[in-house]
Each structure stands twice: as C-alpha cells, then as structure tokens.
N, C-alpha and C positions, 0 to 999 in steps of 0.2 A: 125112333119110335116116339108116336106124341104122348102124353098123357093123356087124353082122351084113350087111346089104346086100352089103358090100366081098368077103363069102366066099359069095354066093349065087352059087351055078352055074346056074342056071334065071331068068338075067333078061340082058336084052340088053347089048353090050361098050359101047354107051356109058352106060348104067344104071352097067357095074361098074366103068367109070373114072373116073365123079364120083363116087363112094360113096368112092371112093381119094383125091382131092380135094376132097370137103366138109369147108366149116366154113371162117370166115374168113378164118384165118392160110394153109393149107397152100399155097396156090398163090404166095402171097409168100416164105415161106419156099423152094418148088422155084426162084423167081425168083432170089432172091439167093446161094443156092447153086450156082446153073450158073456162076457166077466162079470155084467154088473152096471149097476147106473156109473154114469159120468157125465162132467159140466160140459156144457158147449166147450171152454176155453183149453178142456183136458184135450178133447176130440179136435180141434185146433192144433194143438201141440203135436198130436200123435199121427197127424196127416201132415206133414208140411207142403206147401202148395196149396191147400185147401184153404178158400178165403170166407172170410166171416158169412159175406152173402151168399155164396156158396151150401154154408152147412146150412145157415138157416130154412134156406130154400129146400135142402134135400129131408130135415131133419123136416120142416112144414108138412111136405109132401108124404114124408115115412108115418109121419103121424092121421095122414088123412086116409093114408091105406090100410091104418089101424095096426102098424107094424110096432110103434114108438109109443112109448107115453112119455107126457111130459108133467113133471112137475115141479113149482114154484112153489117156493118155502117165504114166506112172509118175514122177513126178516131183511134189516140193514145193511149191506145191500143185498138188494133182492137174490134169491140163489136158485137157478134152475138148474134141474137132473133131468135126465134120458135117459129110457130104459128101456126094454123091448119086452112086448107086450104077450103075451102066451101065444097068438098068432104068428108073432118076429118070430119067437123062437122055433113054431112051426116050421116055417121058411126055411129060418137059420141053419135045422134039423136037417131040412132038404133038399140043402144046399151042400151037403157038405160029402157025399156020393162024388158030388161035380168037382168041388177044389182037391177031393183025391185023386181023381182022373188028371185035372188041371196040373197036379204036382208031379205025377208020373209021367205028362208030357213034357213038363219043363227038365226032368229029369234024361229024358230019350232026347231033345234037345242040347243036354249040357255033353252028354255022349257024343253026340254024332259032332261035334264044336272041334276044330281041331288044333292038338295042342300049341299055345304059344310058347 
C-alpha cells in the first residue's frame, strides 16, 4: 500500500487505517508508546532489526498522520521524545479488539503445532 493511500478520501475507513499503519515497525512503535514518551535510541533498542533510517522514516510519517508528536528539549545534547498524540491513542484504542483476536489465533495455532 502507497502512502498516498493514507490521504485517499474515496476508499473505505478500514483501507484508510492500515495505510496509517503499514509497514513493519509502525504498529510496534504505537505499542511501545501507549506506556509513555520515549527516545528514538529507547525505541531502537526495544525493536532490534529496526534501523535508524527506518524509525525515522516511520516515526516522520506517524507524525504527519498526527498519530506521534515529537518533542526537542533544547538542551546539550539535543534530546528528543515521542509520544502519541490523543488521536495515536485513538487508533492504539482500536487497535487492540484486533491484537486480541491476533493473540487468540496465535494461540489455535500453537494448539494445532504438534508436539516435538
């Protein structure tokens, strides 16, 4: 799905709220945010695989969807936080029906697996 997707007005609201969360990272990142702000370099740590240009880009993008805020504390070295914005958490909110179904699949999943 492109990002142009994300600002199409002519395709259905759940078309335009995975377009909002496509792509690997973004639904981990909304995850680890509903505790609270955190630095880029936290949200680094806590995804391994996930690469600098990576978060930026997704953390850019979560912010242009008005999901993220971001703020820069004027200080030595400069320190920026992420947070999710009353809208993330909208999302976050209604997103989370989905990851209990998700968890109940991976669960029927670990059932049906047979033992080794």
């Amino acid at each position: 799905m492109t990002r142009s997707r994300a600002q199409d007005l002519n395709v259905c609201g759940v078309t335009a709220a995975i377009a909002v969360i496509d792509g690997k990272w973004k639904t981990a990142l909304l995850w680890l945010l509903e505790s609270g702000p955190r630095r880029p370099g936290e949200l680094r740590r806590q995804l391994p695989g996930l690469t600098e240009k990576v978060l930026t880009q997704a953390l850019r993008e979560m912010e242009a969807d008005g999901l993220v805020h971001r703020e820069v504390y004027e200080v030595l070295p400069l320190k920026t936080e992420y947070s999710l914005t009353t809208f993330g958490r909208e999302l976050s909110e209604a997103l989370a029906p989905l990851s209990d179904w998700g968890h109940r699949r991976l669960d029927k999943l670990a059932e049906a697996r047979p033992a080794s």
